[in-house]
C-alpha positions in Angstrom: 127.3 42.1 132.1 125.0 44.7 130.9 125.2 48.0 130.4 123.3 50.4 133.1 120.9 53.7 131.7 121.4 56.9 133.3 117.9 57.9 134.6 116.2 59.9 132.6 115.4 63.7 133.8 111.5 64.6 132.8 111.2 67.1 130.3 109.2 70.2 130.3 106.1 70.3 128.4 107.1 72.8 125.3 104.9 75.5 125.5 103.2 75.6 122.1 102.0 79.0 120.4 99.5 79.5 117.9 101.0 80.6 114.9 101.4 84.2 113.6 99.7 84.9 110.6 101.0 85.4 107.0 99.6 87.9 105.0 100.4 88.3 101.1 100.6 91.7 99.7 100.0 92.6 95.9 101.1 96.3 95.3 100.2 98.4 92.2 102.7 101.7 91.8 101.7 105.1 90.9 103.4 104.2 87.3 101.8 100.9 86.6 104.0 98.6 88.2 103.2 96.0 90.4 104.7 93.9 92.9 104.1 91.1 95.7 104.8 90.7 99.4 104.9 88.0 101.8 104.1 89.2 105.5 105.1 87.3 108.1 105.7 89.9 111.4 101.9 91.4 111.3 99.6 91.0 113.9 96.8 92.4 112.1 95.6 93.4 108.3 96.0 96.8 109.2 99.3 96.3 110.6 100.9 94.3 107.6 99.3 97.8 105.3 101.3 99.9 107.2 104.2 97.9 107.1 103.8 97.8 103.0 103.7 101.2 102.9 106.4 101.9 105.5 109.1 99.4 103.0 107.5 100.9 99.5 106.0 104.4 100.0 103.2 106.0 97.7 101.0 103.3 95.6 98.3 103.5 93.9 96.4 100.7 95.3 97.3 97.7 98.1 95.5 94.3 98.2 96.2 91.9 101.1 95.1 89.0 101.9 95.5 86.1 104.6 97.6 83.7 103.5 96.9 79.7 103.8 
């Protein structure tokens, strides 16, 4: 005797998104210092600088870049 299958129920296509883009942030500090970021929530360039300076305050300079 063999064993039956259950039917099988058809699955929803997954809706795919394109993915957000990552931005890296390399931060210079009014004293010399320096730090990087990795930004993942931005929707924009402008949007991940505001959110570097938003987290670290006054800075002498900001570079950001997409990253790949």
């Amino acid at each position: 005797m063999q064993a039956q299958r259950k039917p099988t129920k058809a699955r929803s296509p997954r809706v795919s998104r394109a993915p957000r883009p990552e931005y890296v942030a390399a931060v210079r500090y009014l004293d010399g210092r320096h730090e990087k970021f990795h930004i993942r929530n931005a929707d924009s360039l402008d949007d991940a600088r505001e959110m570097v300076i938003s987290e670290v305050g006054d800075v002498r300079s900001i570079m950001i870049a997409l990253r790949h």
